[in-house]
ZAKE-344705 format. One record per residue (C-alpha): residue number from 1; residue in one letter; y, z, x. Coordinates in steps of 0.25 Angstrom, whole numbers, plus 5000, padded with zeros to 4 digits. Each point is the difference from the previous one (the first is absolute). Layout:
<mimars>
    n  res     y     z     x
  NUM    A     Y     Z     X
...
</mimars>
This chain:
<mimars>
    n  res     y     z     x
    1    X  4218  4975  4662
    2    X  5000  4990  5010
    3    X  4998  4998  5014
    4    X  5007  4994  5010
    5    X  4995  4984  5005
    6    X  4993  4998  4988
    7    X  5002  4986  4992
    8    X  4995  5004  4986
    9    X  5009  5012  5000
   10    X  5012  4992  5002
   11    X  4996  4992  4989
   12    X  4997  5012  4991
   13    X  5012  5004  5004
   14    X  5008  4988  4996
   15    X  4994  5000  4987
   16    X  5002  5013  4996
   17    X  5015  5000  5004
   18    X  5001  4991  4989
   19    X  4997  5012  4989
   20    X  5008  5011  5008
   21    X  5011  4997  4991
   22    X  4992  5001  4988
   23    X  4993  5013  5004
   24    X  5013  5005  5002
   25    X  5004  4998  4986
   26    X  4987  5007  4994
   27    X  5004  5011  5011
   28    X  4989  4998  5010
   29    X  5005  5001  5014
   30    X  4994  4989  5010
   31    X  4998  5005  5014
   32    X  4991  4993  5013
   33    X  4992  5010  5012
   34    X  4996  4996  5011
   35    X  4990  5013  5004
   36    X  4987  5000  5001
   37    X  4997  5015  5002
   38    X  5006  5002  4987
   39    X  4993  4988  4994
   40    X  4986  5006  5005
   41    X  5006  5015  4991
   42    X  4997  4991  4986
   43    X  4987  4992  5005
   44    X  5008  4986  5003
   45    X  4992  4993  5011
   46    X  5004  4985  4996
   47    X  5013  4995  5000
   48    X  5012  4997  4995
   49    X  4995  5010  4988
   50    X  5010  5004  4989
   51    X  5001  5015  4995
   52    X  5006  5005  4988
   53    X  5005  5015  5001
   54    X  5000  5006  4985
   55    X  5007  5016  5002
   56    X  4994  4998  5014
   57    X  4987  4997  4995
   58    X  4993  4985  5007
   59    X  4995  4990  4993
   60    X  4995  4987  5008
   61    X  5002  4987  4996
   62    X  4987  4993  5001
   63    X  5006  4984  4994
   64    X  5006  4988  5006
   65    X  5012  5004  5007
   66    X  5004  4985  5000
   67    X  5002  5001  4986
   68    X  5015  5009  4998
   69    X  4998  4998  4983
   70    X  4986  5007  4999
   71    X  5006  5010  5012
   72    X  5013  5003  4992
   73    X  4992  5001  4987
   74    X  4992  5011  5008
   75    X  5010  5008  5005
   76    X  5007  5000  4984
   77    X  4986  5002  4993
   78    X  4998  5012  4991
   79    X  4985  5001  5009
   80    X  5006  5000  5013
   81    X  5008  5013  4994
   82    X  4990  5006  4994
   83    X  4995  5015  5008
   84    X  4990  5009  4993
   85    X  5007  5009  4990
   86    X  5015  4997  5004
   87    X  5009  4992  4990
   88    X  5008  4990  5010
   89    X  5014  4999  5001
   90    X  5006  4986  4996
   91    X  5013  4994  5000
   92    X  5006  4991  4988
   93    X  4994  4986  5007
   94    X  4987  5004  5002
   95    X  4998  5006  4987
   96    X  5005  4985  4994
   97    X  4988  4996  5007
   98    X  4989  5007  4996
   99    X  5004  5002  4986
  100    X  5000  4984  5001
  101    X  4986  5002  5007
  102    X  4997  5010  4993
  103    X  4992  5001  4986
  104    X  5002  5016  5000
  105    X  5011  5008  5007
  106    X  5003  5016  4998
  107    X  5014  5001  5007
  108    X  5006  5013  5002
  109    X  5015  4999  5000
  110    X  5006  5014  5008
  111    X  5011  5005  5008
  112    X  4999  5007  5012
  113    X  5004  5015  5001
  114    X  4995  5001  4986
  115    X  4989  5012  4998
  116    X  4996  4996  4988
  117    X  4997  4985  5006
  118    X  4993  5006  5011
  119    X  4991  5009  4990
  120    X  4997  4987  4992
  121    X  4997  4994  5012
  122    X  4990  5008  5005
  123    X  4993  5002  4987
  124    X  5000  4983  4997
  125    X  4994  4998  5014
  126    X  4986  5008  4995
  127    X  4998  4987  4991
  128    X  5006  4989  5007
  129    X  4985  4999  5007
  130    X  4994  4999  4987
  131    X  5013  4991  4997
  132    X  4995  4991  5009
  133    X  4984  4998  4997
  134    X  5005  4997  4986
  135    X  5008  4988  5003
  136    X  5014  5009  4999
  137    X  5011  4999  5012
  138    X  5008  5014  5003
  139    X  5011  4999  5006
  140    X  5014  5007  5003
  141    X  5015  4995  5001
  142    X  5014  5005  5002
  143    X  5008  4991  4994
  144    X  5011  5007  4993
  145    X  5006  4985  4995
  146    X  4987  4996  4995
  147    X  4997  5012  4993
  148    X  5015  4999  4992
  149    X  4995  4984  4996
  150    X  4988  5007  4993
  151    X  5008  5011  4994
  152    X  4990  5010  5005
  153    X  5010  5012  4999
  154    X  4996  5011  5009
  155    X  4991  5000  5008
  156    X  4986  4999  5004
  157    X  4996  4990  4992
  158    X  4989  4992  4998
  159    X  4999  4986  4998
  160    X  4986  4993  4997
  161    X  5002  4985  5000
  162    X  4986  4990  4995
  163    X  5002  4985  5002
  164    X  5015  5004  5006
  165    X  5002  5004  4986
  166    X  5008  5015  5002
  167    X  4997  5012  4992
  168    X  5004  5016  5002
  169    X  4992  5012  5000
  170    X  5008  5010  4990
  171    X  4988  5011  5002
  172    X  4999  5012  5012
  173    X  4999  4994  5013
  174    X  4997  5011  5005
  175    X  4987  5001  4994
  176    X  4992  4989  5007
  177    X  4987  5000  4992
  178    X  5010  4995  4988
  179    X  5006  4989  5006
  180    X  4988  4994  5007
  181    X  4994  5000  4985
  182    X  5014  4994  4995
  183    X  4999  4989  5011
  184    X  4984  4994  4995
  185    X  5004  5002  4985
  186    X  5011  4992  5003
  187    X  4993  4992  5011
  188    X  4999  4988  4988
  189    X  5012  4991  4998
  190    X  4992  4995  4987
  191    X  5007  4984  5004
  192    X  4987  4998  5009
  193    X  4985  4996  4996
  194    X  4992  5008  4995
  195    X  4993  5005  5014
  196    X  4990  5013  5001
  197    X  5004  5005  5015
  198    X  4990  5004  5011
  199    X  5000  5012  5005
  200    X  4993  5010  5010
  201    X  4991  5012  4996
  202    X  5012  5009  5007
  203    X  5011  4994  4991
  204    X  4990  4999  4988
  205    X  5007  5006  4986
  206    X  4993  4993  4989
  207    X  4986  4994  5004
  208    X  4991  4985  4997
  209    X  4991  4999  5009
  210    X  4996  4984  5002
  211    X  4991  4994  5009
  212    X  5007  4986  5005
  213    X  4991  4989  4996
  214    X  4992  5007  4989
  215    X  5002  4993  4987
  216    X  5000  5011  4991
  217    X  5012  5006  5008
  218    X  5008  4989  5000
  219    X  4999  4997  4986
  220    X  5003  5015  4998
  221    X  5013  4999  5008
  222    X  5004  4987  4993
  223    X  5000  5008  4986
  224    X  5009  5011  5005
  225    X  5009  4994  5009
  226    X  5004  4996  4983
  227    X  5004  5013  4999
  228    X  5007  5004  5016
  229    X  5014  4999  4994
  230    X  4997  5009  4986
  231    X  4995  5009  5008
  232    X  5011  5003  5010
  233    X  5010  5002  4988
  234    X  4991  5012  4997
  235    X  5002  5005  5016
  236    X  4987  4995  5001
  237    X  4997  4993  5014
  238    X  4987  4990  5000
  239    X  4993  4999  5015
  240    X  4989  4993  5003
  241    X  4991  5003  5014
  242    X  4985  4995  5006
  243    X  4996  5012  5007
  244    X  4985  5005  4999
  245    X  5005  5013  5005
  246    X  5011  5001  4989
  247    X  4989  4996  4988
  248    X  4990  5012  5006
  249    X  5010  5010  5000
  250    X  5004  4997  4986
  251    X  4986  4999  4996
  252    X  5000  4984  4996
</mimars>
C-alpha cells in the first residue's frame, strides 16, 4: 500500500517491480493500493506497507522493503504460507524452493474433483500442526506432470522428501496418526552427524531430560548421540529437551 506524494514509496516501488516478474512465475500476484481506510481494516498506519494475502488471510511484512530478494524470498517462503491446521497449496516453482530450503518436506500430490483426495486431505491437515513443531513441511500440489515424472500412479500420494531426497508413503493416508509416525521414523536420512534433536514437552515422544551446561548431561548426551542412528533403524526416535516442568511431570 502506498500513498500518494510520498518519496520512499516510490522507491519501494521501484524496487519491487523489479521481482514482479519473479513473483509471477512462483504464482504470486503483485498488486499496489492507495487507500487508507482500507489500510486502517488490517492495522497499517506507516507507509508504504506491503501485505501478503494467503486464502484471504494478511500477513504484514515487517522487513526492509528496499531489499526485493529478502521480499521475494518472503512471499515464496514455506513460513509466510503456513495457517494453523491447513496444508498450503503450492505450485511446481515453489515447491523447487522449499524442498531446496527445506531439510523436511511432506507434499501431498492431489487432483481436484477427487473425494477421496479431499477425505485425505482433511484427515492429513489434523497433523500438519504437529508437522510443523517437528521440523516437517506439509504441504499440497496439483501437478499432474510432476506426479507422472515420479510415477506416483493414482492418486493422492504422498511424497516425504529429507535433504531433497524423495521417498513415497505406500501406507493409508487416510489414517493420519500412521503417517505422522512414518514421517519422524523416517525423519533420519542416516548421511548426516550423528545429532540428538531438540524438542518441545508438546512434541515429546521419547524423553532425556538435560540441563544445558550441567556436566554430567553433556557427557550423557555425548554417549548417546553414539547410538541416535541405531536407534532409528529400530523406529526409535532420540529427543533431547531442558525443561524443568517436563523433568517434574516424568518424575526426574
Amino acid at each position: 500500500m502506498d500513498t500518494r506524494s510520498c518519496t520512499t514509496c516510490d522507491k519501494v516501488l521501484e524496487e519491487l517491480e523489479q521481482i514482479d516478474d519473479d513473483t509471477d512465475s512462483f504464482g504470486v500476484d503483485f498488486v499496489k493500493i492507495n487507500d487508507k481506510r482500507l489500510a486502517k481494516q488490517y492495522g497499517i498506519n506507516k507507509f508504504p506497507a506491503l501485505t501478503y494475502f494467503r486464502d484471504k488471510q494478511p500477513i504484514i511484512y515487517d522487513g526492509d522493503l528496499m531489499d526485493e530478494e529478502n521480499v521475494l524470498d518472503f512471499l515464496t517462503s514455506l513460513e509466510a504460507m503456513d495457517l494453523p491446521d491447513r496444508i498450503e497449496e503450492v505450485n511446481a516453482k515453489i515447491l523447487e524452493k522449499i524442498v531446496q530450503e527445506t531439510d523436511f518436506v511432506a507434499v501431498l500430490f492431489y487432483k481436484p474433483e477427487c473425494k477421496k483426495c479431499s477425505k485425505v486431505l482433511l484427515e492429513l491437515e489434523n497433523i500438519d500442526d504437529e508437522a510443523d513443531q517437528l521440523g516437517i513441511g506439509f504441504v499440497k500440489i496439483n501437478d499432474q506432470n510432476l506426479a507422472d515424472e515420479y510415477n506416483l500412479g493414482p492418486l493422492p500420494a504422498l511424497v516425504y522428501y529429507r535433504h531433497q531426497i524423495p521417498i513415497i508413503y505406500s501406507g493409508d493416508l487416510t489414517k493420519e496418526e500412521d503417517v505422522l509416525e512414518w514421517l519422524v521414523q523416517n525423519k533420519s536420512t542416516g548421511d548426516e552427524d550423528d545429532v540428538i534433536e531438540d524438542v518441545t514437552l508438546k512434541t515429546l515422544g521419547t524423553l532425556i531430560n538435560n540441563d544445558n551446561g550441567d556436566e554430567d548431561s553433556m557427557q550423557a548426551l555425548e554417549e548417546l548421540e553414539h547410538i541416535d542412528d541405531d536407534c532409528d533403524k529400530y523406529g526409535i526416535q532420540f529427543v533431547k529437551i531442558d525443561d524443568p516442568a517436563a523433568a517434574d511431570e516424568y518424575g526426574k
